[in-house]
N, C-alpha and C positions, 0 to 999 in steps of 0.2 A: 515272463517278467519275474515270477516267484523265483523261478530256479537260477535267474540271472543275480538278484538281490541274496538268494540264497548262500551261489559263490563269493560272492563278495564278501559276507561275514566270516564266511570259512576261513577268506587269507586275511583276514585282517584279527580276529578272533588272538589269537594267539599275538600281536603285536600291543594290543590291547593291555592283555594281563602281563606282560614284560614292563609296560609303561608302568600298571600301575604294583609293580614289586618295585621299581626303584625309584616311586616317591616312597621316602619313613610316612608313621603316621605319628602324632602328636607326641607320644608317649616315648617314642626314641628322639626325637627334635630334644624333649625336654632330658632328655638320660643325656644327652651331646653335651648340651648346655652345663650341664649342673656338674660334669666335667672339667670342665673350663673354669675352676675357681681357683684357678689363680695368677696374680699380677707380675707383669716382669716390664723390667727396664733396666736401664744402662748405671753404673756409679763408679766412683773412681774414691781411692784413700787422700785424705788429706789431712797435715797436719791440727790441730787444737792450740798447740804452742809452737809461736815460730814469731822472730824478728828478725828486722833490718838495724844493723847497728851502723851508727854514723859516726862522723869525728866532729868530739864535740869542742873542738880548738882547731885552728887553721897551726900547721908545723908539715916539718918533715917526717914521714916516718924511719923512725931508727927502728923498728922489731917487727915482723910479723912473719915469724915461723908456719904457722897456721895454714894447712893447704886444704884443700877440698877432700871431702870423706872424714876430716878430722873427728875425734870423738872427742867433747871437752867436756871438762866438770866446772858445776858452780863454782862462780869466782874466780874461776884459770884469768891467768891475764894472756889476750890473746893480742892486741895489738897497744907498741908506745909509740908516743911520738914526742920528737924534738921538743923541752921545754928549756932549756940551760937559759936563754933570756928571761923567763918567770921564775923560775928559781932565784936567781940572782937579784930579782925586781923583790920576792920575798925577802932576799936576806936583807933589804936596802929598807924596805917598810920594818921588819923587825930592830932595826936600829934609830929608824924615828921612832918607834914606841914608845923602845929603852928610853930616848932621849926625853920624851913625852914624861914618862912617866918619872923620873929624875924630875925635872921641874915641877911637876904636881908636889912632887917631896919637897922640895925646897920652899916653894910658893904657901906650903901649908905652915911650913918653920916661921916665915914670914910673918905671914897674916897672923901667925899666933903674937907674935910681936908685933904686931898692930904698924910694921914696916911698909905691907900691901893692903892696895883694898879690895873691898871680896868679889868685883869686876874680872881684877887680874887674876885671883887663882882661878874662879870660873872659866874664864878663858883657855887658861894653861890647861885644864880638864875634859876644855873641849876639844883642843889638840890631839889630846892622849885619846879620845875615843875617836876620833879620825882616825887617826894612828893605827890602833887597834883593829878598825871594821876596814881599813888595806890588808893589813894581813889575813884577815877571812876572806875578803874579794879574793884575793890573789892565790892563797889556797884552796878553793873553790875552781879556781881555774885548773891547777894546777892536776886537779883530780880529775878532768876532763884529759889529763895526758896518758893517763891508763885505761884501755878498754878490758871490761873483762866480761867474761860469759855471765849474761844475768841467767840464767839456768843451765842444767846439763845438757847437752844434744848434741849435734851433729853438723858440721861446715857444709851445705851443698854451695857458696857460693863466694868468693872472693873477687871485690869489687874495685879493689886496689894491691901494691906491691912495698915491699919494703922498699925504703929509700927514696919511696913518689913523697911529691909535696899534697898534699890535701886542703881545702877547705874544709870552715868551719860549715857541717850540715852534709858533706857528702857522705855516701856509701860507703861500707868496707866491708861486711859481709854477712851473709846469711845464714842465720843455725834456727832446726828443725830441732823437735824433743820428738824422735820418732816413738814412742813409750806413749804419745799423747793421738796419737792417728783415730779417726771415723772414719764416715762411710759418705759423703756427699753426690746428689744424685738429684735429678728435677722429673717431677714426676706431673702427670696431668692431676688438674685442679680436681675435677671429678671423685679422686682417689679419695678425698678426705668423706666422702660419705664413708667410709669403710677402716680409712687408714687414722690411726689416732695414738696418742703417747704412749709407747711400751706395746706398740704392735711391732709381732717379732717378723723379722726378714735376713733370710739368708744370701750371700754374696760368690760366686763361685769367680777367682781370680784368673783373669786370662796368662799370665805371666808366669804363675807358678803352680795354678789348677788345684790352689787349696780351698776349699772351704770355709768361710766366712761366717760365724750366727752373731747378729747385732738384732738392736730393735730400735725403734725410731725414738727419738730421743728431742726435738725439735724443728720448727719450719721456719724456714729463715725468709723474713721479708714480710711480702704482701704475693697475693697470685699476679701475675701476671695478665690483664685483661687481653693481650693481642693472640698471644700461644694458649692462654688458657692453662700453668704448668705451674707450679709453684716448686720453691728447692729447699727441700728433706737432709735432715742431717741426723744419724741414725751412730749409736755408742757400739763397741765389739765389746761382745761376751764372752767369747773362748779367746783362750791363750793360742797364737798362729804367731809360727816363727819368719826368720826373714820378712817382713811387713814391709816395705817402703813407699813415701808420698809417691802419689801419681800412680801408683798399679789403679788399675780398672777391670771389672769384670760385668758379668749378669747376675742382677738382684731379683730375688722372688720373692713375694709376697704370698706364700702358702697358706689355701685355704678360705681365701677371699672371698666377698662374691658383691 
């Protein structure tokens, strides 16, 4: 029985010590770990400044050269539209003013000759300021017939054509200040034990494989109780050429833990 239990150790002996080299013991578990300091997820560029410009008068449009990719500067005018009936409604109010105001003048001649009484020039006065606040309505409108770039950037979107008729509130197009891009990206809530304002993280762009260094710059919202992830919005610190909205890549958090 000795020599039987004897063999038995013999072939098992050797399987033994293979089991126990390829558990680690404590001290490389924690060297593994301590490796592992740092965080990665997904983020995409998105603009900072960017609008939808509307029409802010119902007309036809007579102009809109303006195509997609355009590069525009402040104050370019990029789309008109049909106003020759408010112009003409202007010059119509600018001639009762004239006329307005003409009667205040005369009505003042008057009443100094005690002709009127101070009912009637009042009156004539309050013509004249009617008169007057048409011509601002209607120039105020009229300002609504020129669209123009509230800042410099870029057309990615045209929402209408020259010659379409429009409403007052629709679309017409879309510009990007690509000069204004971040880093937006949603990261798990957990992060913010670690992750906090001007913690730096680098961006590696799938699209053109450049290199990204930004740093977190604000969290937009509140966490999300169901995912548990909140969304990180992080500023660029190097100069990186070719930029545009929507590239995405992998963000890391170096150095973390």
């Amino acid at each position: 029985m000795v020599r039987l239990y004897l063999i038995i150790f013999l072939l098992i002996a050797p399987l033994i010590s293979k089991a126990q080299e390829d558990i680690p013991d404590d001290e490389k578990v924690i060297n593994n770990l301590g490796q592992a300091s740092h965080m990665q997820t997904r983020g995409q560029l998105r603009p900072r400044i960017y609008t939808i410009l509307s029409a802010g008068i119902s007309g036809n449009i007579s102009q809109f050269d303006i195509v997609q990719s355009d590069v525009v500067r402040k104050g370019q005018t990029l789309v008109k539209i049909d106003c020759r009936i408010d112009e003409a409604n202007r010059e119509i109010a600018r001639a009762r003013m004239a006329s307005a105001k003409a009667q205040v003048q005369v009505n003042e001649k008057l009443q100094q000759l005690d002709n009127i009484s101070s009912l009637e020039l009042q009156l004539s006065k309050s013509e004249l300021d009617i008169a007057e606040v048409e011509v601002k309505r209607i120039e105020v409108v009229l300002d609504e017939c020129v669209v123009a770039a509230p800042f410099s950037g870029t057309v990615i979107t045209k929402h209408a054509q020259a010659y379409q008729y429009v409403n007052k509130g629709d679309p017409l197009l879309e510009i990007v200040d690509p000069d204004s891009l971040e880093v937006e990206m949603v990261v798990p809530s957990t992060w913010l034990k670690s992750t906090l304002i001007d913690t730096e993280f680098q961006m590696q762009l799938d699209e053109t494989n450049q290199k990204i260094s930004a740093k977190v710059d604000r969290f937009v919202g509140t966490v999300d109780p169901v995912s548990q992830t909140i969304r990180v919005v992080g500023t660029i610190l190097n100069d990186v050429d070719k930029l545009m909205p929507g590239m995405s890549g992998e963000v890391i958090f170096l150095n973390r833990k």
